[in-house]
C-alpha positions in Angstrom: 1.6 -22.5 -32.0 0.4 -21.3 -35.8 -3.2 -21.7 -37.1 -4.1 -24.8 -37.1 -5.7 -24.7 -40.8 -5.7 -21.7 -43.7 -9.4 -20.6 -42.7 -9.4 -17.8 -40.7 -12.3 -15.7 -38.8 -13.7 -12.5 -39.9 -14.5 -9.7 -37.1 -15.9 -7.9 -39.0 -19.9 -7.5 -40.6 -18.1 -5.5 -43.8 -20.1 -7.4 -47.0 -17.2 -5.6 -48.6 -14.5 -7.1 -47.0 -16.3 -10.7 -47.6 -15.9 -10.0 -51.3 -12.6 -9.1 -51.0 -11.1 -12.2 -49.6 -13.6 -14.9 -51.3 -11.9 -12.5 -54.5 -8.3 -14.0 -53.4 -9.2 -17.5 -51.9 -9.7 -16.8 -48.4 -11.9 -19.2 -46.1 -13.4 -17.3 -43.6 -15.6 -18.0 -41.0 -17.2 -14.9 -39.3 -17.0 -14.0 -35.9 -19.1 -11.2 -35.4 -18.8 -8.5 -32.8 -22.1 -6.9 -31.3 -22.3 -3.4 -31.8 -25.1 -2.2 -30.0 -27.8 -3.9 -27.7 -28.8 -3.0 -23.9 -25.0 -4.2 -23.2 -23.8 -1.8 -25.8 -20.6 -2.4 -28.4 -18.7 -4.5 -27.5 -15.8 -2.5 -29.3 -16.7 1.0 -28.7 -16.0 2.9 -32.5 -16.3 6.6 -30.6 -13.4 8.5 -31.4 -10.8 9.5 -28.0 -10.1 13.4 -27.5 -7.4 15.0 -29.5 -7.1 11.2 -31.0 -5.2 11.6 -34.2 -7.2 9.8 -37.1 -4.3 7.3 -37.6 -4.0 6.4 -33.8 -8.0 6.5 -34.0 -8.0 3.4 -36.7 -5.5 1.7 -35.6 -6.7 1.3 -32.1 -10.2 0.2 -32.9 -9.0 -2.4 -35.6 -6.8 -3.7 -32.6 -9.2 -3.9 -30.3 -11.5 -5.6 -32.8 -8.9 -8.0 -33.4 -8.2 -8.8 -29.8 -11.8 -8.9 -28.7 -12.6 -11.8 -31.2 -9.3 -13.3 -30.5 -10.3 -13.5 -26.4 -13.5 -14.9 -27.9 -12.1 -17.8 -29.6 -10.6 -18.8 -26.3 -13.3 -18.3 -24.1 -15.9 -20.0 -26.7 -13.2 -23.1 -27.1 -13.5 -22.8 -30.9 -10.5 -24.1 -33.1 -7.9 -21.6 -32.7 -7.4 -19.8 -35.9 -5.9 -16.3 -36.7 -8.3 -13.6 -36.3 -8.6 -11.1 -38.8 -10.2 -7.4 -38.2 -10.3 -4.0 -40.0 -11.3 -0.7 -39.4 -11.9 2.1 -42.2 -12.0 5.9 -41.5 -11.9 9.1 -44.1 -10.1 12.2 -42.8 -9.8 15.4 -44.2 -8.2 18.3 -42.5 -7.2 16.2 -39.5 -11.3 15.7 -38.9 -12.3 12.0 -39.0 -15.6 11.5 -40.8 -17.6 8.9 -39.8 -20.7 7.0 -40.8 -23.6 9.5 -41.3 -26.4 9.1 -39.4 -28.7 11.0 -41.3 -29.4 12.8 -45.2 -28.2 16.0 -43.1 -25.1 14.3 -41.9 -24.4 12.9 -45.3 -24.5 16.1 -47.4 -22.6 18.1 -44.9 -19.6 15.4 -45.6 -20.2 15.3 -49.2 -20.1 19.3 -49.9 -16.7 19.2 -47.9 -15.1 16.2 -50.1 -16.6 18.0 -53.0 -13.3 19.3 -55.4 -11.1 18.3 -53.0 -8.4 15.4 -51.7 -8.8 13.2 -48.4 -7.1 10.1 -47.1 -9.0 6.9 -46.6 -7.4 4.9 -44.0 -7.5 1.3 -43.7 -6.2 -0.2 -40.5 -6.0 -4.3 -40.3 -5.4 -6.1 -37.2 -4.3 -10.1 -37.5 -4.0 -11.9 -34.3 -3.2 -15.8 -33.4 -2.3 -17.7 -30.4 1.3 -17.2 -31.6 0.7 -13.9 -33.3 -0.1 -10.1 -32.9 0.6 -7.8 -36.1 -1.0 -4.6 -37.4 -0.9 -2.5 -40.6 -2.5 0.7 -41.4 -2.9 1.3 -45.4 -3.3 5.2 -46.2 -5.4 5.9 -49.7 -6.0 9.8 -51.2 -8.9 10.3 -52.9 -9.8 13.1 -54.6 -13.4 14.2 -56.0 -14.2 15.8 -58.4 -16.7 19.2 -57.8 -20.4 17.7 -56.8 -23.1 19.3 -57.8 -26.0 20.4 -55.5 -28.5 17.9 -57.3 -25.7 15.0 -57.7 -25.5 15.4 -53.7 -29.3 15.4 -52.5 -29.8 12.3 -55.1 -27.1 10.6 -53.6 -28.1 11.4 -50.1 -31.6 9.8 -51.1 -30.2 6.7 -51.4 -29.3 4.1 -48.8 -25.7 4.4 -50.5 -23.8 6.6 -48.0 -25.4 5.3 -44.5 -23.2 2.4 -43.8 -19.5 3.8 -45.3 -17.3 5.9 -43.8 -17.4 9.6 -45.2 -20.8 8.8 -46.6 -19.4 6.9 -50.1 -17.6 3.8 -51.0 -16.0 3.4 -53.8 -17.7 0.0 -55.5 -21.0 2.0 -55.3 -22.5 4.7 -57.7 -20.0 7.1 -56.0 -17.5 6.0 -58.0 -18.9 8.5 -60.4 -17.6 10.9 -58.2 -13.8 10.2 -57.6 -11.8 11.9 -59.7 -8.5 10.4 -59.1 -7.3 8.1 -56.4 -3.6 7.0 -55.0 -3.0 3.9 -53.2 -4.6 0.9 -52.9 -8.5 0.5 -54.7 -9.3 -2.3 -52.2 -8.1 -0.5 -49.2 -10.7 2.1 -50.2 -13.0 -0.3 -49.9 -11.8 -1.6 -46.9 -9.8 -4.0 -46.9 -6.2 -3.7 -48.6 -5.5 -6.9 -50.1 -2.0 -6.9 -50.7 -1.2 -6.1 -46.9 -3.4 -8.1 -45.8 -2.2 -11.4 -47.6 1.3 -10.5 -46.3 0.1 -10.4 -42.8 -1.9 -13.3 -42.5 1.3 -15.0 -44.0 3.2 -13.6 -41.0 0.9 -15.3 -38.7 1.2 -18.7 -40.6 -1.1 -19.3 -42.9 -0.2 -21.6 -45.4 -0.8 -18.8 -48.2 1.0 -19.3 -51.5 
């Protein structure tokens, strides 16, 4: 059985990722996933031991996807595709999370500082009649950051929500130097693959 109708639902609470499809004519209806609460998350984001940074994103956006898709069922709600994504930056084989703290967030920016990383961007699709997965894999390379340029940054509410203490669409952009791959998978949510999945599970996409 395909999706019903071309709307889809969004597990995910990514503003980003809202702009990103509105940008290419995407309905979406959001099906958000707790993350926290006396039950805790209901998709646990902590990272496995000796879990390689592309099995790391990949499993999470799957489970994501899967969680909300059991949802749908359970809830009775009109069975569309679920769509989910998970972003990570990686540098040296360490995955670098969302920093919790200034501390946290200048530690990660003096070790991008003049150097290249990977952003990966892992989306999971999944349908009554579908289960697909891609995994999008960005470089980014910054430019040398100054100590002042850092602690301003850091002073900001800009890196406490993103991955590796930046994103891209932000005032950080003033620090990236040169990127390969895909500018909205940096963001977090790579359009072009994630059109051609959501195709795969039926929508009626032109």
């Amino acid at each position: 059985m395909k999706p019903v109708e071309k709307k889809i639902y969004l597990a995910s609470k990514s503003p980003r990722r809202r702009e990103l499809l509105r940008q290419v004519g995407i309905d979406f209806e959001l099906l958000l996933l707790r993350s926290d609460g006396p039950r805790g998350a209901d998709v646990t984001e902590e990272v496995h031991a000796g879990e390689a940074p592309l099995d790391y994103v990949a499993r999470v956006a799957r489970e994501k996807a899967a969680f909300a898709a059991d949802l749908v069922v359970k809830r009775r709600m009109a069975p569309r595709a679920v769509l989910s994504a998970d972003t990570t930056v990686t540098i040296d084989g360490a995955i670098l999370g969302k920093p919790a703290n200034p501390a946290e967030a200048s530690a990660m920016l003096q070790q991008l500082s003049g150097r290249t990383h990977q952003v990966l961007t892992s989306i999971a699709v999944a349908s009554p009649s579908f289960s697909g997965q891609i995994t999008q894999v960005s470089e980014v390379r910054f430019g040398v950051l100054s100590p002042a340029a850092i602690a301003a940054y850091c002073a900001s509410s800009e890196p406490y929500d993103k991955a590796g203490g930046y994103g891209i669409q932000g005032p950080a952009a003033q620090f990236i130097e040169h990127i390969a791959g895909s500018h909205s998978g940096i963001m977090g949510l790579p359009i072009y693959e994630t059109v051609q999945l959501l195709r795969q599970a039926g929508l009626p996409l032109p």
